[in-house]
KOLBA-271710 format. One record per residue (C-alpha): residue in one letter; x, y, z. Coordinates in pm, 1 decimal. Layout:
SITE  code         u         v         w
SITE     A         X         Y         Z
...
//
This chain:
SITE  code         u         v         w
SITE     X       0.0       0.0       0.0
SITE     X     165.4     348.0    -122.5
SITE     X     206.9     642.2     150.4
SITE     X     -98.8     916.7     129.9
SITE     X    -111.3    1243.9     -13.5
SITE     X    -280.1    1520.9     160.1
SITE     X    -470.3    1807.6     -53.1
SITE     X    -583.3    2113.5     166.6
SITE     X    -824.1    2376.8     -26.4
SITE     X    -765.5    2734.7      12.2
SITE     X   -1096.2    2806.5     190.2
SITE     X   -1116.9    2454.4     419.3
SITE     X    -935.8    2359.2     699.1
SITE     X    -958.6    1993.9     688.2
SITE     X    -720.5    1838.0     462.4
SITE     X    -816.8    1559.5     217.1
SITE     X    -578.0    1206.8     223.4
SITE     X    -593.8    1082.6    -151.7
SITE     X    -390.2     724.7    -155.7
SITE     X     -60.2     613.0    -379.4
SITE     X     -25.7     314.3    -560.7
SITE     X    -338.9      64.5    -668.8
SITE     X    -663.7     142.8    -605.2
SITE     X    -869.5    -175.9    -525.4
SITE     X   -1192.1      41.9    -449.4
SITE     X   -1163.9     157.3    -814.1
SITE     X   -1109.2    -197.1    -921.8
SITE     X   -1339.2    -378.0    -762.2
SITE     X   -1658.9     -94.7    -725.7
SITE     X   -1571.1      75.4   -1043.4
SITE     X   -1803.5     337.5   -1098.2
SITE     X   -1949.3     319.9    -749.8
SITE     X   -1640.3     449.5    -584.2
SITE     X   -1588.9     741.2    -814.8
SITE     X   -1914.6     807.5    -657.8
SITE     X   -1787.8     780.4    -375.0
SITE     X   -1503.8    1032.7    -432.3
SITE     X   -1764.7    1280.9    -561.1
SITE     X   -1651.8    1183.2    -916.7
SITE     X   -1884.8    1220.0   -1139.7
SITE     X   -1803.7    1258.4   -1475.0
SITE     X   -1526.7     935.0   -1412.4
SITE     X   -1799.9     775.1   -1244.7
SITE     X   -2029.9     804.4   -1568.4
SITE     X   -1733.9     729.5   -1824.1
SITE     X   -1723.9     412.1   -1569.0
SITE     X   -2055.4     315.8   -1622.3
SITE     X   -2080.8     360.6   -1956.7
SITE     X   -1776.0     152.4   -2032.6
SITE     X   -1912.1    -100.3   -1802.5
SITE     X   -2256.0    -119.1   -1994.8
SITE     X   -2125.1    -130.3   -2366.6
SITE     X   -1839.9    -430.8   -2264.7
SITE     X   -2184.4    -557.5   -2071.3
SITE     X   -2350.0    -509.7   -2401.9
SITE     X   -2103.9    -675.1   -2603.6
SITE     X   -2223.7   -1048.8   -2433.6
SITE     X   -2529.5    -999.3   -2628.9
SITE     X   -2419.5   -1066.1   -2978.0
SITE     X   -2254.7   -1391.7   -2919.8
SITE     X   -2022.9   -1590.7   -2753.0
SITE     X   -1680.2   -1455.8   -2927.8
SITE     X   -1799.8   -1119.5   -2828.8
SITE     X   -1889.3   -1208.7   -2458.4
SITE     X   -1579.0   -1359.9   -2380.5
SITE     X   -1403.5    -996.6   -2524.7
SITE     X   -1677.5    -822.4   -2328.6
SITE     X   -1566.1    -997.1   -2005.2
SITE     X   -1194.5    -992.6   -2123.8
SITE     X   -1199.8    -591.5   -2193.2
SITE     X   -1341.1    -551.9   -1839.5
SITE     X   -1132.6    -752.4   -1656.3
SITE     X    -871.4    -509.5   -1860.3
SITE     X   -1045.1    -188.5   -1799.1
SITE     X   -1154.4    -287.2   -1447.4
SITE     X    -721.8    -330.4   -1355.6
SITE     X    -650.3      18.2   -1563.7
SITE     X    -932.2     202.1   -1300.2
SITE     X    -732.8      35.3   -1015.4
SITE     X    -385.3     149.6   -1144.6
SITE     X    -519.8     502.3   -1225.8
SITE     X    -786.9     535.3    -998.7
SITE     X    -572.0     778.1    -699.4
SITE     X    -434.4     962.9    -988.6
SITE     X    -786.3    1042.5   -1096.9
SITE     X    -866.2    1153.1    -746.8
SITE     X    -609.7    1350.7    -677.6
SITE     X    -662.7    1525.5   -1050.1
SITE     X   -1012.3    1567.4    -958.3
SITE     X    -944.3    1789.3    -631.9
SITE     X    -657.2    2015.6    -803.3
SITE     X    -941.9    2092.5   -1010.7
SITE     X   -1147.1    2199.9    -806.2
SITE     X    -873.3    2410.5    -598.7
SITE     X    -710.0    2163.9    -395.6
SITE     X    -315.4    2236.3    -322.5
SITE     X    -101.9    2008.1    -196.5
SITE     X       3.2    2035.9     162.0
SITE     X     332.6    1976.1     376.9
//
């Protein structure tokens, strides 16, 4: 498990920990932790993602077995980039870095 970063906003005085390293909550909830994380346009590229490889298992077997493979694959990439995402998030909205 990576150390935590802490993001302070100008105007708040409690400071936010956002995680290093793998994210299994992004892995394994997907879209329901970008929730979560107050996410939301992640959290509806998740979905949608989720629904069209979901989709995919209903024109056949060759495509469900992609389907399943591409999420396994995409489901892994939100895990590995999930913290980065939440971190990216916060700076957008005005969130600095502290100590």
């Amino acid at each position: 498990m990576g150390a935590s970063i802490y993001l302070q906003h100008p105007q708040h005085r409690q400071a936010v920990a956002v995680a290093t390293g793998f994210s299994w909550g992004a892995c394994l909830l997907g879209f329901i932790w970008a929730l979560s994380k107050r996410m939301w346009f992640a959290a509806f590229v998740m979905l949608g993602v989720n629904v069209i490889f979901l989709g995919m298992g209903l024109w056949g077997e060759a495509l469900d077995l992609l389907g399943f493979v591409l999420s396994l694959l995409f489901a892994i990439a939100c895990g590995m980039y999930g913290n980065r995402w939440h971190r990216w998030t916060l700076e957008q909205k005005g969130y600095q870095v502290v100590g």
